[in-house]
TILUM-376714 format. One line per 2 residues: number of its first residue (from 1); their letters; for each residue x, y, z of N, C-alpha, C. Coordinates in nm, 2 decimals. Atoms other than C-alpha are relative to their C-alpha. Layout:
<rs>
NUM	A	X Y Z X Y Z X Y Z ~ ...
</rs>
This chain:
<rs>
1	XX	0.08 -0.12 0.00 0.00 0.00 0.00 0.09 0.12 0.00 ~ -0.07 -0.09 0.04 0.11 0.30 -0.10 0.00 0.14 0.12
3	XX	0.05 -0.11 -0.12 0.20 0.55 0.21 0.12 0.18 -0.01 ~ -0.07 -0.16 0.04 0.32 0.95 0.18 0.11 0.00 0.12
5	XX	-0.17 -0.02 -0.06 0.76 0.94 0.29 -0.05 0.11 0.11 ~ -0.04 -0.15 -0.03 0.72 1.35 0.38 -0.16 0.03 0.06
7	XX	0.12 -0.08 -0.01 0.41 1.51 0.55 -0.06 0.14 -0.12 ~ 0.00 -0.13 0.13 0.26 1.76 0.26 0.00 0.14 0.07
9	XX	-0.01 -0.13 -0.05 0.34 2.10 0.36 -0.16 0.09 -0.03 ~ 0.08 -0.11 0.03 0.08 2.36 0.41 -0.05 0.08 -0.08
11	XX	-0.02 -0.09 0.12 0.15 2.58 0.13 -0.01 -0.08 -0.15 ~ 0.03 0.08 0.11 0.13 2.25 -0.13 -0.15 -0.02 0.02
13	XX	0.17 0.04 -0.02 -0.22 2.17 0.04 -0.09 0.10 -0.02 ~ 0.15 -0.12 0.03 -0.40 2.52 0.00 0.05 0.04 -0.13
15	XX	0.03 0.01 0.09 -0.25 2.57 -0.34 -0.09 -0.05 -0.10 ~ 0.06 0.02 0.10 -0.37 2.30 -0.48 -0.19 -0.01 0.07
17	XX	0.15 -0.08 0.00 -0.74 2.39 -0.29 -0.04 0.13 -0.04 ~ 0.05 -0.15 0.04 -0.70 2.75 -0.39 -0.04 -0.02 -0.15
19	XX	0.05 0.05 0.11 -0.77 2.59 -0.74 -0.14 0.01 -0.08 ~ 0.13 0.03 -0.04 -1.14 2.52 -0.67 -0.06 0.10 0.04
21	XX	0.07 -0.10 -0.06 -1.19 2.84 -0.50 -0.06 0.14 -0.11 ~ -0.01 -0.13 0.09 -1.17 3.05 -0.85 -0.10 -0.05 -0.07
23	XX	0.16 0.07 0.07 -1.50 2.89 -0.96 -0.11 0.09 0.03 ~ 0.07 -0.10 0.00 -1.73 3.16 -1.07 -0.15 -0.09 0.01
25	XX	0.15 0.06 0.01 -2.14 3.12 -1.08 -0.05 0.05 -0.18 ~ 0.00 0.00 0.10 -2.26 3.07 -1.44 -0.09 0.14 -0.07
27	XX	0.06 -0.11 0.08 -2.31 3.36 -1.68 -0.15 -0.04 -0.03 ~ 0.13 -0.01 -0.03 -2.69 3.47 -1.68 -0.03 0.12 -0.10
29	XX	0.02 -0.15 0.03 -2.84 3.65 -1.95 -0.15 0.00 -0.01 ~ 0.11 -0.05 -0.04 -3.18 3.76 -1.99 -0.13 -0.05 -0.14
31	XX	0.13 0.07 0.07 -3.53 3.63 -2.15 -0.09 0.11 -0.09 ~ 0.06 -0.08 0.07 -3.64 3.83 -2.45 -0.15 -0.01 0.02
33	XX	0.14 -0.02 -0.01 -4.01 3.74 -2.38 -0.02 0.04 0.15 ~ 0.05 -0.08 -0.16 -4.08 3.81 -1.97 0.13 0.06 0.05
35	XX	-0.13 -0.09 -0.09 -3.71 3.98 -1.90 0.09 -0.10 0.15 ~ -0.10 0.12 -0.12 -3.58 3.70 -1.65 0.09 -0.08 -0.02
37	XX	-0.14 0.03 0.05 -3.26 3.60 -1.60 -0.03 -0.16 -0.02 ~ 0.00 0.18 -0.01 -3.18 3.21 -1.71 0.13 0.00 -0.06
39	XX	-0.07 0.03 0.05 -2.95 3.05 -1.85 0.03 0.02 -0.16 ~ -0.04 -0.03 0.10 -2.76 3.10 -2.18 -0.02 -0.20 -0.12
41	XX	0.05 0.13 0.07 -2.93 2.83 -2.47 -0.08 -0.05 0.08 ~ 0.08 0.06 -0.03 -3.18 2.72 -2.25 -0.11 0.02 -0.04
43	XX	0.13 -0.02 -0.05 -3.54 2.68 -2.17 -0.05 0.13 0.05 ~ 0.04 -0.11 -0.15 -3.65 3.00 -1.98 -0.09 -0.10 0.06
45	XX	0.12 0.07 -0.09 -3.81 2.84 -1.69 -0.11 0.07 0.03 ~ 0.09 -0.05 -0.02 -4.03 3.09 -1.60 -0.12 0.00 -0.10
47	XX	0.09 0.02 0.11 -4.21 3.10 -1.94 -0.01 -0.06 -0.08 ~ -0.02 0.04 0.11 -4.10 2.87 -2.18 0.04 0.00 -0.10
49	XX	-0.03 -0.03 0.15 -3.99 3.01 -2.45 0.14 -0.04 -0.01 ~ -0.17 0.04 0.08 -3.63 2.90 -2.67 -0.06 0.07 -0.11
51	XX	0.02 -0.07 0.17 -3.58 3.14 -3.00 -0.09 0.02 -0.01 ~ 0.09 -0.02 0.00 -3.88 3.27 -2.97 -0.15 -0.06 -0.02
53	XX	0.10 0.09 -0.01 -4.10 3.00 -2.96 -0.07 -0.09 0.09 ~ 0.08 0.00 -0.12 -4.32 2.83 -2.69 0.03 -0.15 0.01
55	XX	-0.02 0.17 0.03 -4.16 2.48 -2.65 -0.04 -0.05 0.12 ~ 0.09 0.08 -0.09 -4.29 2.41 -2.28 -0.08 0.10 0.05
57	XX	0.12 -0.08 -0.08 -4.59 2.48 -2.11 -0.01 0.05 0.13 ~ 0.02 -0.05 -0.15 -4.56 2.70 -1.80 -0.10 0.05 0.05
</rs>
């Protein structure tokens, strides 16, 4: 079984977590039919619509 020689130093351990920390929240732009933010290519959830068309029923 494979066991770590050296204790990992402090400064290698929050490196490589400070990695993870630079993780933004996903760009949001806005629903040409009711103005609500959603996702980019989606569904709008609040109303349905993609490309101006009514694909589910809210």
């Amino acid at each position: 079984m494979a066991v770590p020689k050296r204790r990992t130093s402090s400064a290698k351990t929050k490196s490589r977590k400070a990695a993870n920390m630079k993780k933004t929240l996903p760009a949001l732009s806005v629903c040409p039919q009711c103005h609500e933010p959603k996702l980019p290519h989606r569904v709008c959830p609040n109303c349905g619509y993609y490309d101006g068309k009514d694909v589910v029923e809210a």
